[in-house]
N, C-alpha and C positions, 0 to 999 in steps of 0.2 A: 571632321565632318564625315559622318558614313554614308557611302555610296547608297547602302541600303535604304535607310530615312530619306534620302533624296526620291528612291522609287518610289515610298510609300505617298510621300509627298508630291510626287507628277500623279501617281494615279488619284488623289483624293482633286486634283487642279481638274485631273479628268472626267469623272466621276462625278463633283461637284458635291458629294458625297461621303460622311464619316463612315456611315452604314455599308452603302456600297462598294467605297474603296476596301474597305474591311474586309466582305464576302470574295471581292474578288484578288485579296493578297493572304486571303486564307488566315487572317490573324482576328484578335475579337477586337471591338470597334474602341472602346476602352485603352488597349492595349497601344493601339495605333492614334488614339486622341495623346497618349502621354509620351509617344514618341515625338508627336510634330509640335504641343508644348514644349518639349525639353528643346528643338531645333531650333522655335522662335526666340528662348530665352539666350541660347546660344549664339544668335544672330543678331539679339537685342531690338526685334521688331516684330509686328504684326504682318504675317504672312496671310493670313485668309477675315474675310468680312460673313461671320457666324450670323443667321438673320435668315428670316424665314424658312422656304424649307426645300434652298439650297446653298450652296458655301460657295463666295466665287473669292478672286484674288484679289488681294491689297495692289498697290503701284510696286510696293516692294516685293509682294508675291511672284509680279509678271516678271522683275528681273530675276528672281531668284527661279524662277520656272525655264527662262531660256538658257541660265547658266546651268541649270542641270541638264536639260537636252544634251549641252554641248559634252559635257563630262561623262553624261552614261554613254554619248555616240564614239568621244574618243577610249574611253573602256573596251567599245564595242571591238574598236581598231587596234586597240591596243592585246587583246584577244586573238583576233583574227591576224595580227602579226606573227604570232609565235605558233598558229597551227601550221603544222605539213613536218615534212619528214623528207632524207633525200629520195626517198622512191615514190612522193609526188607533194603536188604544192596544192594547198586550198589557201585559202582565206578570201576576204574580201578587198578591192581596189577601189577606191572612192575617187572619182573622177567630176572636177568642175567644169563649165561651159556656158556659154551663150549661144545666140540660137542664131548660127550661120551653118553655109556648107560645108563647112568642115566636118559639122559632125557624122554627115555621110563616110567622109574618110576613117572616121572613129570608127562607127559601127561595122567599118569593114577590118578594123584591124584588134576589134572586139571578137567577131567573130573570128579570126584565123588563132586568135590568142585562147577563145573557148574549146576550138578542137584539140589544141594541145596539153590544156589542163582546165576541164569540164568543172571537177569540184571548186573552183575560183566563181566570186559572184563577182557584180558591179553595181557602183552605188553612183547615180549621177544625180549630181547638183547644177539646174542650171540658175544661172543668176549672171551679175554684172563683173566685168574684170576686177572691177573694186574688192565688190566682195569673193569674189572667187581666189584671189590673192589674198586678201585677211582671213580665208579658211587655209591658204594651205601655208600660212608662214603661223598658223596656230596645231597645226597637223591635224585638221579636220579633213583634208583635200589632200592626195596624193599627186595627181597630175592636174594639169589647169589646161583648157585651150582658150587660148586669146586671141584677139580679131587687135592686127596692127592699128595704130602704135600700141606699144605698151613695151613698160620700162622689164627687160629680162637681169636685172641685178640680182646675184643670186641665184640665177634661174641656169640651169642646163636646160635648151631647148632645138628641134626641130622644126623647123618653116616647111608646114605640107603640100604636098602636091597640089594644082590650081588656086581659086582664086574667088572670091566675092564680089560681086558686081553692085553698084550701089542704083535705088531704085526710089520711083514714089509709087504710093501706093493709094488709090485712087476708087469711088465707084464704077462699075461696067457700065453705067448708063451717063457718066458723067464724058463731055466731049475731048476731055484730054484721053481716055480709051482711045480713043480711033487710030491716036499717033502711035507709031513705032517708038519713038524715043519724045524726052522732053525735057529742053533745055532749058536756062536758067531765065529767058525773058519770062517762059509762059509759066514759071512758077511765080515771078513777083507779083504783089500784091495779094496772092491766096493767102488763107491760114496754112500755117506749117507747122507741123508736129517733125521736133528733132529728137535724136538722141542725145540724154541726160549727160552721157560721157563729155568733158569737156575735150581732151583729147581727140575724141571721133568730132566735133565740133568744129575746132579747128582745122581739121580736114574739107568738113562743107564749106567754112569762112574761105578757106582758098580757093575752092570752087567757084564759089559767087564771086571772089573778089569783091569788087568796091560797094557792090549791090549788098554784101551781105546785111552793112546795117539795116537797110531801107528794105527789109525782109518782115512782113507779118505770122511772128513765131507764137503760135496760139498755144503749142501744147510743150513737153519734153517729156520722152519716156526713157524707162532704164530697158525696156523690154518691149521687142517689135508686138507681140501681139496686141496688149494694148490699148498701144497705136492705132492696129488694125480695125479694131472696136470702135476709136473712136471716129476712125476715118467712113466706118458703116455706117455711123449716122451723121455723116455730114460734116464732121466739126473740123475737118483740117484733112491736110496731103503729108502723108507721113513720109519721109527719107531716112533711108535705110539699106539694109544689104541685104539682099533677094533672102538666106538666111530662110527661116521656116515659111516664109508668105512662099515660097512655093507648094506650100501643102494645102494652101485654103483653097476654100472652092472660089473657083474664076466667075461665078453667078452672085458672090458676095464683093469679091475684093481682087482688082486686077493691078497687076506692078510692071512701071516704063520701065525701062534702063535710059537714067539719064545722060546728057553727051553735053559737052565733049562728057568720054565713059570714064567713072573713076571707079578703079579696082583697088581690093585689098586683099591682104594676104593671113592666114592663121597660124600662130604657131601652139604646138605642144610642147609642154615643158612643165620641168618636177625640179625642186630646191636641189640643189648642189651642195655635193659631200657631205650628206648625212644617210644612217642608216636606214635603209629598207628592209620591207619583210620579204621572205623569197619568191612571193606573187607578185609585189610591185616591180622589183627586181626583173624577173622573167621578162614582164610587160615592158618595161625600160628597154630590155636588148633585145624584144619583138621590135618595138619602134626603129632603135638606132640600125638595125639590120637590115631591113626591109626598105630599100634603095626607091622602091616604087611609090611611096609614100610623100620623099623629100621634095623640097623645091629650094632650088639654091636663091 
């Protein structure tokens, strides 16, 4: 299968379009009608639903469209590994995450990493440890940072400096505002929006202790924000770790720290003994170096 046919093939998915994708892969529409024929024959399927007067994707179109993403992104990596030279490093480092305070630590050790070698880009994915794991044990993901637990098999990793406070998150006008903190009586019986992670779950489960059954769990997300949406119109008290709710505005959506307080920890961490390119590399011995970072 040629990489090529697959472009021609994401831009007609994009385009919706024989004519258009044509015009803009510079070939004549003809030309590129008998390349994505020969591909479905190849495939032994229908890749596109031909009908009125646009082209969208079969079921087997949509999988064949995410699997090429993945393949021209790791081309992309696999490119950008092998630029630079010993008198400087470029390429690109593709970094996964979720949305805690850790990533403030990133972005500080992004930065000391971009004064030392400027031509290096960054590519962040944020999503769920699940899948931020299934990208980098496929080498879409270079480094992952994970919010504990999470299994590091495999992993060479660093535990960073502080910590994640776990929180609900609430309207300003609703009377649990007023408290500084909010324990586990005055969450029963509300609607609760957890997180999806079963892992981070079992953490609330010991929390609540015995209460946890007898808990009204209305929502579960993979990602606080959301949550946070959904907690703006009323539908539930999200629990979570403070994480990006400290960037919303506090006239939308305000978060306790519950007590007794549970904290968690992040770690950073890249697969074990396998090759990198000499930007990820770099960026591996910024981290391991940089003592102000760690948290034992």
């Amino acid at each position: 299968m040629d990489l090529r046919v697959l472009r021609y093939f994401l831009m007609v998915a994009k385009e919706q379009s024989f004519t258009k994708a044509a015009k803009q892969l510079n070939i004549t529409q003809p030309t590129l009608s008998r390349q994505l024929a020969a591909l479905e024959e190849e495939l032994g399927t229908k890749l596109f639903n031909r009908g009125g007067h646009s082209i969208t994707l079969t079921n087997e179109g949509l999988l064949l469209k995410r699997r090429a993403l993945e393949l021209i992104d790791l081309e992309e990596n696999i490119i950008s590994e092998f630029k630079g030279d010993k008198e400087s490093v470029e390429g690109k480092i593709t970094i996964g995450c979720g949305e805690f305070m850790a990533v403030e630590t990133l972005a500080g050790i992004c930065k000391n990493y971009r004064e030392k070698y400027p031509l290096v880009t960054f590519a962040i994915h944020t999503g769920t440890a699940d899948n931020i794991s299934d990208m980098m044990s496929r080498g879409l993901v270079d480094i992952g940072l994970f919010l504990e637990p999470v299994s590091t098999e495999g992993l060479d990793y660093i535990r960073l400096q502080g910590c994640d406070h776990w929180v609900v998150g609430m309207k300003p006008d609703d009377p649990l505002a007023q408290k500084d903190f909010i324990t586990k009586d005055e969450l029963t019986g509300l609607p609760l929006i957890l997180p999806e992670r079963p892992n981070v779950q079992s953490e609330i489960a010991n929390w609540f202790g015995k209460d946890f059954d007898k808990l009204n769990i209305a929502f579960t997300s993979n990602l606080g924000t959301n949550a946070g949406v959904m907690a703006m119109n009323g539908l539930g008290y999200p629990i979570s770790i403070e994480g990006a709710g400290r960037y919303w505005r506090d006239d939308l959506l305000v978060q306790k720290r519950l007590y007794p307080e549970i904290e968690t920890s992040t770690v950073i961490a890249w697969r074990r003994n396998i090759p990198y390119s000499p930007a990820v590399r770099k960026f591996i011995e910024l981290i391991q170096n940089d003592k102000s970072n760690r948290r034992k």
